[in-house]
Each structure stands twice: as structure tokens, then as C-alpha cells.
C-alpha positions in Angstrom: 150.8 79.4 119.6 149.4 76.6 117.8 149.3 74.2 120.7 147.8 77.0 123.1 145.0 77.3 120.4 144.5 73.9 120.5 144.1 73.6 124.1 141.4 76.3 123.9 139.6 74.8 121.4 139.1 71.7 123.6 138.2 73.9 126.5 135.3 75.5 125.0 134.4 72.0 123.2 134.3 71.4 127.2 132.8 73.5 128.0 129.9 73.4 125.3 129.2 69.7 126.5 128.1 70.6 130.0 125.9 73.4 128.6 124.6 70.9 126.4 124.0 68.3 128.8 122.0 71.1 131.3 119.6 72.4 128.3 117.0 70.7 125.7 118.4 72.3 122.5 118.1 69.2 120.1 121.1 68.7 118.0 120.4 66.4 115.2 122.8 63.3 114.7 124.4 63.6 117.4 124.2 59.9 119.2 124.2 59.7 123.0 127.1 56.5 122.8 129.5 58.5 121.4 129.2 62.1 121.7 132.8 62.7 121.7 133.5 61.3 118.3 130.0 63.0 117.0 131.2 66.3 118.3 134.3 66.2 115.8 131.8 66.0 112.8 130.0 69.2 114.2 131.2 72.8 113.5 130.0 76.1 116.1 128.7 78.8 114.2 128.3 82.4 115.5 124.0 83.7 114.1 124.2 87.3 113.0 120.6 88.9 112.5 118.3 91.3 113.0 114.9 92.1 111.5 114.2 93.5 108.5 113.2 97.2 108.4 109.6 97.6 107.6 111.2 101.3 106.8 108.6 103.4 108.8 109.1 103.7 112.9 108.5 100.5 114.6 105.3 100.9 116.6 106.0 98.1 119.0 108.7 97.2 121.3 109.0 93.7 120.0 108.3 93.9 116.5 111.7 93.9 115.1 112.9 91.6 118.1 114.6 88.3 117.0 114.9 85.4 119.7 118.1 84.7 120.7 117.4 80.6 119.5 116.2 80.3 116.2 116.0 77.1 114.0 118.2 76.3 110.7 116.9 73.8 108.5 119.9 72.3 106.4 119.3 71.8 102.7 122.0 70.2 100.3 122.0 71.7 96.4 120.5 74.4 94.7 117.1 76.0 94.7 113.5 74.5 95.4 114.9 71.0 94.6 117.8 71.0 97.4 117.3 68.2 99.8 116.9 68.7 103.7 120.0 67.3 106.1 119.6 68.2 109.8 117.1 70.8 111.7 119.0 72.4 114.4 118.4 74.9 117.1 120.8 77.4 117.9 121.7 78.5 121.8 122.8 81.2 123.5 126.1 81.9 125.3 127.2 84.9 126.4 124.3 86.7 125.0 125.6 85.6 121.5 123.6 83.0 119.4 125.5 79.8 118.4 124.6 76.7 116.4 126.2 73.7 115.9 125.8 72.3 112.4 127.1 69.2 110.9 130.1 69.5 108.6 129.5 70.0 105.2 132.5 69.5 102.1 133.0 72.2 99.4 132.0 71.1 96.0 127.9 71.6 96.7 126.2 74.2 97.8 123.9 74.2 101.2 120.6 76.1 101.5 120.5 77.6 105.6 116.9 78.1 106.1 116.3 80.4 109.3 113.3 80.5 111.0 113.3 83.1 113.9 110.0 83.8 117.0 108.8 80.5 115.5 105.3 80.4 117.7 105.1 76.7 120.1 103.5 74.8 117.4 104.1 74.6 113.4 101.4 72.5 110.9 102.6 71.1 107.7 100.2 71.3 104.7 97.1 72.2 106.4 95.6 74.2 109.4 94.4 71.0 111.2 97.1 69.1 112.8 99.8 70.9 114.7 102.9 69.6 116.1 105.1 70.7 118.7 108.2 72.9 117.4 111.1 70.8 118.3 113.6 68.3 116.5 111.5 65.6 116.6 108.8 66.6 115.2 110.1 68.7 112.5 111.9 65.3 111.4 108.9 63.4 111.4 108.2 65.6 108.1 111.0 66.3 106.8 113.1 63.4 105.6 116.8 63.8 105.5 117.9 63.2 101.4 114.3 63.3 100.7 112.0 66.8 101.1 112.9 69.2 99.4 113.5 73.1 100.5 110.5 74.1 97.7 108.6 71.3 99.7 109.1 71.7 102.9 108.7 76.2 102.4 105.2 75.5 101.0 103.8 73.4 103.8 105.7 74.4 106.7 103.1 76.7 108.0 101.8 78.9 111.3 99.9 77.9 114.1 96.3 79.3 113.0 95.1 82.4 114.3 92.8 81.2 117.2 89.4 82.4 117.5 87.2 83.2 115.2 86.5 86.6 115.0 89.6 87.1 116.6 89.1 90.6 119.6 92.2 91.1 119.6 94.9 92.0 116.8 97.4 89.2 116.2 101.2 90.2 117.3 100.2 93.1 119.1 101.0 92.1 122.9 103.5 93.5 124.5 105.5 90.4 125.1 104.6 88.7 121.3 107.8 88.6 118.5 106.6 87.9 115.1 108.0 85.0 113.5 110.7 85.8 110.8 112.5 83.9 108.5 115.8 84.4 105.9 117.6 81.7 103.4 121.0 81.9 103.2 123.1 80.1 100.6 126.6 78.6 101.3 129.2 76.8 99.8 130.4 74.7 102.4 130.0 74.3 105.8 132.9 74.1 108.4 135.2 76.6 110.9 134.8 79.5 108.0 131.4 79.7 107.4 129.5 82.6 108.6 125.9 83.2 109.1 125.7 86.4 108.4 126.6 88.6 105.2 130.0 88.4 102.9 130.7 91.8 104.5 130.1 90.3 108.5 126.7 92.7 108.7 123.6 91.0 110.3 121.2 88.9 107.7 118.1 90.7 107.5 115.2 88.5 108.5 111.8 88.9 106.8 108.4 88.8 108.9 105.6 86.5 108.0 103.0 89.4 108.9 102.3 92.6 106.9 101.5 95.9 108.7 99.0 98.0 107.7 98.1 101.9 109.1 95.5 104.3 108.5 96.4 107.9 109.0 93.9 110.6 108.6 94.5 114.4 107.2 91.2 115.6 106.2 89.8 118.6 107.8 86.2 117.3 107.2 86.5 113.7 109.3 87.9 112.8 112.1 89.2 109.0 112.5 88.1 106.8 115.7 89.9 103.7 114.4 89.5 100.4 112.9 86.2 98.5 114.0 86.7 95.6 111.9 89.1 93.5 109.6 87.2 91.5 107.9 88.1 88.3 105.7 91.8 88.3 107.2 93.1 85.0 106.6 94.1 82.7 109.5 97.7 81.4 108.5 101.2 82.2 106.6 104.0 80.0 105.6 107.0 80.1 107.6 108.8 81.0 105.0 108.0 82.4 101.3 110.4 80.1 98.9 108.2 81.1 95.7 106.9 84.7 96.0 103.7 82.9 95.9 100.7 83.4 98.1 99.4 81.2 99.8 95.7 80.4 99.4 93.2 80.9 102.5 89.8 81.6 100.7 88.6 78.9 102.8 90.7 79.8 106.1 89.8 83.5 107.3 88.9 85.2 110.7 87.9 88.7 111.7 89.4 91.3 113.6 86.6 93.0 116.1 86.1 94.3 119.6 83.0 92.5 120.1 80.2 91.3 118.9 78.7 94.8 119.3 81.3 96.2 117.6 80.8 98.4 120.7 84.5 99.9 120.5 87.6 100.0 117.6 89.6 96.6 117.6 92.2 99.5 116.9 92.3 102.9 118.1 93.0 106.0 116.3 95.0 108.7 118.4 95.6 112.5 117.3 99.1 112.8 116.4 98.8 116.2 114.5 96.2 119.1 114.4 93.7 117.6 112.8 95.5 114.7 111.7 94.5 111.0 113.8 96.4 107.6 113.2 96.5 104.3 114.3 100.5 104.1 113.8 100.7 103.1 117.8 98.5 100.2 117.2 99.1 98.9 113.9 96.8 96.1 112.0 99.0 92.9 111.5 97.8 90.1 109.0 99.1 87.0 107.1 99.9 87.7 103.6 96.3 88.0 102.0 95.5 87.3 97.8 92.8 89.6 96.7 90.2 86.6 96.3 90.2 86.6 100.2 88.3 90.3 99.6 89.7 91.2 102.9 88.6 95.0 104.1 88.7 97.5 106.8 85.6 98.9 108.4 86.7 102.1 110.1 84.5 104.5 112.0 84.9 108.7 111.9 83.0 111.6 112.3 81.7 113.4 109.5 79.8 116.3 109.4 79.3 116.4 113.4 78.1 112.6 113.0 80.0 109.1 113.1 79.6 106.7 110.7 81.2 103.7 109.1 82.9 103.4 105.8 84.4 100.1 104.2 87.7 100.3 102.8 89.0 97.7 101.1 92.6 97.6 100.2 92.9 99.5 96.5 96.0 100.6 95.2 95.8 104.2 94.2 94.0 103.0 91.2 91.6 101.5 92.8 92.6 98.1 91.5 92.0 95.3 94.0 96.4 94.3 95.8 97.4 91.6 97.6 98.7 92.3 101.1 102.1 90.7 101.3 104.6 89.9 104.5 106.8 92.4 105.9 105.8 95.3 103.8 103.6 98.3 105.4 100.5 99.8 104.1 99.7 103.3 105.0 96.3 104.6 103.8 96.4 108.1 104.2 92.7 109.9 104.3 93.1 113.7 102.4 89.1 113.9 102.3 85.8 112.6 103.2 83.4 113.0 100.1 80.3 112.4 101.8 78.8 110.5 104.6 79.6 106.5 105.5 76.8 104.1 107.0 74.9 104.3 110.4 75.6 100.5 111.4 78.6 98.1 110.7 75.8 95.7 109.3 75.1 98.2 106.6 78.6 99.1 106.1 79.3 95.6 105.0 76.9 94.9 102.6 77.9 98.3 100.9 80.5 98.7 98.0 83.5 99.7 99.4 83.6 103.5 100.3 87.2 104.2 99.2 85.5 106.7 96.7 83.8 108.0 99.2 87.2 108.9 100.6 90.1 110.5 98.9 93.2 108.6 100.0 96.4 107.7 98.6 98.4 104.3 99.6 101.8 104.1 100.9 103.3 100.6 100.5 107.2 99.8 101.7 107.3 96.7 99.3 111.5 97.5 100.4 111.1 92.7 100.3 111.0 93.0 96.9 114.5 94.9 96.2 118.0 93.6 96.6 118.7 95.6 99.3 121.9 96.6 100.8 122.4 97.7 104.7 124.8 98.7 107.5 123.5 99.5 111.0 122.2 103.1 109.7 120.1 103.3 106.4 120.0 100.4 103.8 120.0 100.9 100.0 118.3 98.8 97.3 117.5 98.3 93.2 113.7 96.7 92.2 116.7 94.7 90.0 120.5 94.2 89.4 120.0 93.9 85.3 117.8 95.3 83.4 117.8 94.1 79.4 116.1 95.7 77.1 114.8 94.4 73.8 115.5 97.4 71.9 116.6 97.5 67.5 115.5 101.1 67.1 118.1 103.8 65.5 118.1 106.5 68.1 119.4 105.9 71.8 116.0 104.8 73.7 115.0 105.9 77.1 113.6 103.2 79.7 112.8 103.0 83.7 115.5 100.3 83.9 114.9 100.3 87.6 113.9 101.8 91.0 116.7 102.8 94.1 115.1 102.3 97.7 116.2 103.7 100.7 115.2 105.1 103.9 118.7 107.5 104.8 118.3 110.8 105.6 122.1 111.6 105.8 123.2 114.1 102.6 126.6 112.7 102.0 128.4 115.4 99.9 130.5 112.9 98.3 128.9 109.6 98.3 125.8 109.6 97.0 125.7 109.5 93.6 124.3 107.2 90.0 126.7 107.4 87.5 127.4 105.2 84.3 130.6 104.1 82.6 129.6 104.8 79.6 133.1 105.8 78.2 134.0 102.0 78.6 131.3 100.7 76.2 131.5 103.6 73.5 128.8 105.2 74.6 126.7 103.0 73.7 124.2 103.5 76.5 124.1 106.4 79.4 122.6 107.3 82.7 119.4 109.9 81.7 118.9 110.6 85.5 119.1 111.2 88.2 122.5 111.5 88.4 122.0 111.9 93.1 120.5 108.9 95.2 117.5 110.7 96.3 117.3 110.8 100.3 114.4 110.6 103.0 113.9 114.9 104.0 112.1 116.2 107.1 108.6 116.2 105.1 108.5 113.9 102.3 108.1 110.3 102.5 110.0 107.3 104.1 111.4 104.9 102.1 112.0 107.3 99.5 111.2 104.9 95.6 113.0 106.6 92.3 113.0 105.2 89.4 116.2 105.2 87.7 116.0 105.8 83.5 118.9 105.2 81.1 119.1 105.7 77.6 120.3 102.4 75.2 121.1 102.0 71.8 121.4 99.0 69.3 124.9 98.6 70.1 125.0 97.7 73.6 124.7 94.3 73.1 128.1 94.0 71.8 129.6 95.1 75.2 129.9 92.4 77.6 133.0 90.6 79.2 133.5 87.6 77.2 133.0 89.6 73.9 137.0 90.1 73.3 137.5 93.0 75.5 134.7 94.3 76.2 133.0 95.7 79.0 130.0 95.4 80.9 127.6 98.6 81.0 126.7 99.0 84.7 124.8 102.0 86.5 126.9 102.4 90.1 124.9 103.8 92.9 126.9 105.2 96.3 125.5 106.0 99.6 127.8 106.5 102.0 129.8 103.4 102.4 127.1 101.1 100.5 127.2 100.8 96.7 125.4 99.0 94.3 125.7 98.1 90.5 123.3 97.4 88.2 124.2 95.4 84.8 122.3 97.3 82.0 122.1 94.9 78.4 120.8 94.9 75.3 119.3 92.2 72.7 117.5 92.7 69.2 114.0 93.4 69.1 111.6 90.1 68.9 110.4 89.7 65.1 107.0 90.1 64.2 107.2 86.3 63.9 108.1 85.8 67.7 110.9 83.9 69.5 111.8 82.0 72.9 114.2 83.6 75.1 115.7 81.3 77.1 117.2 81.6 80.7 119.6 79.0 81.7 122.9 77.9 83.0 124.7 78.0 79.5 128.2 78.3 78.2 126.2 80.8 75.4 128.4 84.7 75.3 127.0 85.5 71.9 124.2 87.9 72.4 122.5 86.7 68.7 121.7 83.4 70.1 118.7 83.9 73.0 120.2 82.2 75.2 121.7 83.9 78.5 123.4 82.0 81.5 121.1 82.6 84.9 120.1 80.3 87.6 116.6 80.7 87.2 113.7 80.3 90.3 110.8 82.6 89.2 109.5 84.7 86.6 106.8 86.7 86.3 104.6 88.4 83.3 104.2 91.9 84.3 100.0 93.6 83.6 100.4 96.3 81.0 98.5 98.0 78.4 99.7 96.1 75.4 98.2 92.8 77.4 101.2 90.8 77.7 99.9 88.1 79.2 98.4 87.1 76.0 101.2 86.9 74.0 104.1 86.5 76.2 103.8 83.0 78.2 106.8 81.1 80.6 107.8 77.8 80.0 109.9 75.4 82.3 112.1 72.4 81.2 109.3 69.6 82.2 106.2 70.9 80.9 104.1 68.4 78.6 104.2 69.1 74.7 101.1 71.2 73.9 101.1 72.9 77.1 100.3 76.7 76.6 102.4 78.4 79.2 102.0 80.4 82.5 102.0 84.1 83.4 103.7 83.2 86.6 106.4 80.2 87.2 108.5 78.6 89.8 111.1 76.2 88.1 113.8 73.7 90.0 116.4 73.1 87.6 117.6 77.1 86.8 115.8 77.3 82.9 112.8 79.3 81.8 111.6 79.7 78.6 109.8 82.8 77.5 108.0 82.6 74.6 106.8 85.3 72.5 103.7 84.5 70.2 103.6 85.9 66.9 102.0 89.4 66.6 99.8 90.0 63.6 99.2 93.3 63.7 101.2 96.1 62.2 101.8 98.1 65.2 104.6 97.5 67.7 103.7 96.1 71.7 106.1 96.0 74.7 105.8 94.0 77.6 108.0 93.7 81.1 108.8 89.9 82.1 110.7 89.6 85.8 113.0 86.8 87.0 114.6 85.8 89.8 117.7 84.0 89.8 120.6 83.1 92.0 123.1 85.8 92.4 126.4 84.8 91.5 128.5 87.8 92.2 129.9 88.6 95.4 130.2 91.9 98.0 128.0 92.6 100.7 124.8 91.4 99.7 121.7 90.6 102.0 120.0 88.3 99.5 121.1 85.8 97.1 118.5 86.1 95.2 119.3 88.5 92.3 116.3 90.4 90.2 116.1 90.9 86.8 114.0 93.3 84.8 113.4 92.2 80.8 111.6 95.0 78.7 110.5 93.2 75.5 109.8 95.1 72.5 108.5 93.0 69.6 107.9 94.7 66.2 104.7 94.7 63.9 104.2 93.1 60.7 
């Protein structure tokens, strides 16, 4: 049996040659003297993926299509600093998608960098100079031991939009796949490595673009469509590393039929009695920061007349968002207040009419939850631990965090939240709700629910590694997908303040603030107690004296979170988020794991 298996194996390596020799897939390292020997150091690795849900319908044929030969970028070691080894494309066979990667020893982990629809030219730090996407180019700018993945994520970038305005939407054609992109971490690389997840399921790949739709259900207005996107910015990185956006203030386009404005660059149809949408022809844009001001002119009929009204893009509190890639927007119109403006000229220089029309927003943000999938519905947390800084007497309630999903199957049996709150003494419990809540015939899709438990002061002397303890986890089932969420507990922060530190650590005693993660990110949430101004992020190399950020990428896993003293009597709370990489194992389509810190600090 062994020998026949050998004989195969040389076959198909056979095989594999002649294919190679008739197509231009580069494979890096491998020498043309002796490709024999070179093939031995290469491994044949089977590409499982598919796109990302955006969670509503897909409007386009293509626009959760992935190319049968994406790239993988090969990065040695952990996190932004990792160093780059080989770019490689993958091939198709048998309508499967192979690669052939060099061999990699245990004992170090490898970052797999997919990049998916790339477009026939990528630029590198700027929107100037663009270079062919193939091997050679990508290595003359990424140097093997050299660039990093953090590096090479922040200036491998798009081909820029091309005209400017632009009279047609971006990604929109018929026959145009948006470029997509997933990390995904291993341990070694040889004949057991699979790209795809621990479970075998497809990785989900993540679209540079965002989606936007306007719906409209007022009786008083009827929508024509979108006339103008104005201030939409030109390029996206390949891939987002960092969570951060990348800056285009200097780099935007429009959307518009003409210079008339003669027509809608997108049409609204009537879907519903008296309800129009442009869900058919969606608005696609590069991730966009609110200094970019981008806005929507859209055109309707009010009052027997047409008009234009500027819309910029509010949350429902009509606080200025960013628009970021691969979630969907859906502004949905309940009423027109009053008219808009005659001309598109006038509509510009207006204030933004989102007063003048009572909407509510929509946004699948499903990118920023660990998110679990089969080939049906997928399941996700806004975070996989949740600690709470928490010294009171009485068991405390807290939104520890939000389930996502988009099934609309009622399992009878499996879907539930429960707690094991008889393992930790009872020390914390699940306050609701105790179902997953599911996508119905009218309501919403995804369906977001936050998740509350109730923790006490005790908590934090229930964790493994405490003699026998237990960890306090909320379990969520859905049909054959089930997540846990690790729910802790430390002291309050004194009056006189503290640094919490997050770091690869030997540390189990939950007195010391010190807790072993893998950090990449963290993040000051806004809230009414300002915590920006008294909590601030530190990493490992910052200069003596410097005074912190509200938002921080780090290389080397540790962040510091300092809390200033507070001289006032009265308590304040304040939510921090990290990201770190996951160590636990099951199916899983990230590796990145999310972590949800609710900081109480007492008054004086």
C-alpha cells in the first residue's frame, strides 16, 4: 500500500510539472537548473474559500465570487513584525485551487496572507506608481527576511479608481469580482497543513469595498436614486492588518452620471408599494474616515416636485461614521420633513438634509465579530472575553457582549445561551437571553443582541490555574455551531489609578494586573464619562514622558493601559477593546480573538 502510494505521489508530482511548464503561475525559489530537487522542498496545498457574507442578499452575480488563483504572501513569526518568505500564486486543477508553498518546520509560526480578485496592477505606499501583479514585481518590494506583514499590509494598496468623477460605480460590471483578502495563521507548513479552517470549512475572505443602500418607506417621497457620491476616496489597502483607515483626504473622486447630473449614477426601483431601493444597484466605496466628508446626493419627489437632498453618512445619532470594508449600510427613509433643493449645485453647498429626512441606518459590521460558519447561517460574539472591573457587594449586570447571526432556522434544541454558573459557585450568571435570537420573516437581517450577565466580586477567583477552579464561560448553540465566551473579573481601579497590563506572562494571580494575551490592537471606546481623558494605551517602546494613545497597534503582544488618577468623588467607567491572537482551538474563522474590558474606577 505504501509503495502504490508512493508511486502516485510521483505521478501527480508528474504530472504537476507539465502543467507547470504550459502556464505562467510564478512559483518563488524554485530554480530552472534543478527543478526536480526544488520540487522536494515544496509542499501542494488544497485553497478552501469563499467570500465573506455581507449578511443582506448579494445584489450582483459576482460580488461574493472568489478567482480560482489567488496570491499567498508567506510571512515567518508572529503579528505585524513577522517577516515575508515567498509570494506565490495558486492554480487551478480540476476546478480545485492549489498552491505550492515552500516547506516550513514546526517550532515558528507562519502568517498566510490571501489576497483574492486582486485587480492587474497593485501600488505600494502611494497612488502614483503601479506595478504589474505578478512574482516579480511583488518581490521587488517585499524583501524575503526583511518586510514585515504590518509593512507590507499598510502599503500594499489598490489600483486607484480611474477617472475623476468616476460615471460609473466601481465593482458594479457584470463581469468585475471585488478584491478580497483573509490572514491565516499556521504552525508549520508541510503535507498537513490546510488552508482552510481547523473544522475543514472554507476561510471567509473579507472585501476591500463597503456597500452601501438606500431604501425608501415614506408615503410622502418617492426615491429616483443616487445622483452623486461625492468625496469617495480613490484607493483601499489590500488588506487591513491594523483595523486602521487609511487616509485619502487628499485622494477622492466622485460618483456621477454626467456632468449634468442629467440621470442617477444609481437607480432606485419600486420594490414594495410605495417603497423604492437601490438594493439591485448598490453604491460600492473604499473604506472612507469621516475627514473625507464623503456624502450622498439623492434625488426624490416630494410634494408632486423632485428635488435634491444631501445625506451624509450619520449614524442614527447623527454623529459623523466612518464607512468601513465589507460591511453594508442601509439608510432606510421613514419620512421626508420638508422639501430638498432645486439644483445639485445648491444641494451641495447645503448642510446635510438627513434632518430633513427621518431615517434610521442599518450597518452589518458582522467584520468586526468572531464569527463562526457552515455552508447555511454563521454565528458570532462582538468578543470571546469580557472582564469586568467590578468591587461592588451586590452581583452587577453588564452588556458583556453582542451574538450575530443571519439564520432563520428555529432549532428546537440547539439554540440556546447558557452559563455554568454551578462550576464557579455562582459567582456570576447569564441575565438573558437565555435563546440565540434568529433572523424572522419581518425583522431585520443580521439579527445584533446583546448578551448581559450579572458578576460579583468573587469571580475573579475562578480561573484554571487557581487550584481547581473553573473558568466562567457563556456557551451559545446554533445548530451545529457553538461558541464560548470567557467571562472574568478583577478589582475595581483605585481612585489613585493603575496600569493594566496585557502581555505574554506566566502571571495566574488575578491581584497582580497582569494577564497573558498576545496583544495587536486596542482601542479606547467614546462614552459619557470621557475616557479618553483618563484612560490612555501604552506599548513596550514608547519614549519616557510620552502621554499615551486612544488607539494602538503594537508588534511584540504587550499593551499597557493606564488609568490616570480620578480626583473627583464620584465613580466613572470606561470600555477599552483589544485584539489579540487566539490561542484556543475549534472551528474558528479568525485568529484573531476580541476582548471587551469594562473598567470601573472608584472616586475619592
Amino acid at each position: 500500500m505504501r509503495e502504490s502510494k508512493r508511486y502516485i505521489t510521483i505521478f501527480f508530482y508528474l504530472i504537476l510539472l507539465l502543467f507547470m511548464a504550459g502556464c505562467e503561475h510564478d512559483v518563488s525559489t524554485i530554480g530552472q537548473e534543478n527543478e526536480e530537487e526544488a520540487l522536494k522542498e515544496k509542499v501542494q496545498i488544497e485553497i478552501f474559500a469563499r467570500a465573506k457574507s455581507y449578511s443582506l442578499p448579494p445584489t450582483r452575480a459576482l460580488e461574493s465570487e472568489v478567482g480560482k488563483t489567488p496570491w499567498i504572501l508567506v510571512f515567518k513569526g508572529q503579528g505585524a513584525g513577522a517577516t515575508f518568505i515567498e509570494a506565490v500564486q495558486a492554480f487551478e486543477m480540476i476546478n480545485k485551487r492549489y498552491v505550492l508553498l515552500t516547506k516550513q518546520p514546526a517550532g515558528n509560526k507562519y502568517q498566510l496572507l490571501i489576497l483574492a480578485n486582486p485587480l492587474d496592477q497593485f501600488y505600494y505606499g502611494n497612488a502614483s506608481t503601479g506595478y504589474d501583479f505578478n512574482q516579480a514585481a511583488l518581490l521587488s518590494k517585499l524583501t524575503p527576511g526583511v518586510t514585515t506583514y504590518g509593512e507590507a499590509c499598510s502599503k500594499l494598496l489598490t489600483k486607484p479608481l480611474g477617472s475623476n468623477p468616476l460615471t460609473t460605480v466601481p465593482y458594479s460590471g457584470d463581469e468585475e469580482t471585488i478584491p478580497m483578502s483573509h490572514r491565516l495563521e499556521v504552525d508549520q507548513i508541510d503535507n498537513t497543513t490546510k488552508i482552510a479552517n481547523t473544522d475543514g470549512s472554507s476561510l471567509l475572505l473579507t472585501r476591500v469595498v463597503a456597500k452601501i443602500v438606500i431604501v425608501n418607506k415614506a408615503s410622502n417621497f418617492i426615491l429616483k436614486g443616487v445622483t452623486a457620491v461625492m468625496n469617495v476616496p480613490r484607493q483601499g489597502k489590500l488588506h487591513d492588518a491594523d483595523g486602521i483607515l487609511m487616509n485619502n483626504t487628499t485622494n477622492l473622486t466622485e460618483y456621477r452620471y454626467d456632468a449634468a447630473y442629467s440621470l442617477p449614477v444609481v437607480k432606485a426601483e419600486t420594490i414594495a408599494t410605495d417603497v423604492q431601493s437601490t438594493e439591485k444597484f448598490p453604491i460600492y466605496m473604499y473604506e472612507s474616515d469621516v475627514q473625507n466628508n464623503t456624502y450622498l446626493i439623492i434625488q426624490g419627489t416630494y410634494d408632486n416636485k423632485d428635488y435634491y437632498y444631501k445625506m451624509s453618512l450619520l449614524n442614527s445619532s447623527l454623529q459623523a461614521m466612518d464607512i468601513e470594508r465589507n460591511h453594508s449600510y442601509t439608510f432606510t427613509i421613514n419620512r421626508a420633513k420638508g422639501p430638498g433643493y432645486d439644483t445639485v449645485s445648491d444641494a451641495k453647498t447645503a448642510k446635510p438634509s438627513n434632518t430633513d429626512l427621518d431615517f434610521e441606518i442599518m450597518v452589518d459590521d458582522s467584520e468586526s465579530y468572531e464569527i463562526l460558519a457552515n455552508n447555511d447561517y454563521y454565528l458570532g460574539v462582538s468578543n470571546s472575553v469580557f472582564i469586568a472591573y467590578y468591587s461592588g457587594e451586590n452581583m452587577e449586570d453588564y452588556d458583556a457582549f453582542s451574538v450575530i447571526t443571519d439564520c432563520t432556522k428555529d432549532f428546537q434544541d440547539a439554540r440556546t445561551i447558557t452559563d455554568n454558573k454551578l462550576e464557579v459557585s455562582g459567582a456570576f450568571q447569564l441575565s438573558g437571553p437565555f435563546k440565540v435570537p434568529i433572523v424572522t420573516s419581518n425583522g431585520t437581517n443580521p439579527v445584533i443582541t446583546p448578551v448581559t450577565v450579572g458578576v460579583t466580586n468573587q469571580l475573579m477567583g475562578y480561573e484554571e490555574g487557581i487550584d481547581d477552579k473553573k473558568n466562567a464561560y457563556i456557551t451559545l448553540k446554533l445548530g451545529n455551531l457553538e461558541k464560548k465566551v470567557h467571562i472574568r473579573q478583577r478589582k475595581a481601579i483605585s481612585a489613585g489609578g493603575s496600569t493594566l497590563k496585557f502581555m505574554p506572562t506566566n502571571n495566574t494571580d488575578p491581584v497582580v494586573s497582569e494577564i497573558n494575551y498576545f496583544c495587536l490592537t486596542g482601542q479606547v471606546e467614546e462614552g459619557t464619562d470621557n475616557p479618553k481623558e483618563w484612560i490612555r494605551l501604552y506599548s513596550s517602546v514608547m519614549p519616557e514622558g510620552h502621554t499615551g494613545e486612544d488607539h494602538i497597534i503594537v508588534e511584540d503582544g504587550r499593551i499597557y493601559v493606564e488609568v490616570l488618577p480620578n480626583t473627583n468623588a464620584t465613580p466613572r467607567s470606561g470600555i477599552v477593546h483589544l485584539t489579540t491572537m487566539a490561542s484556543v482551538g475549534g472551528v474558528s474563522l479568525n485568529s484573531v480573538q476580541r476582548i471587551k474590558l469594562d473598567i470601573t474606577q472608584l472616586g475619592q
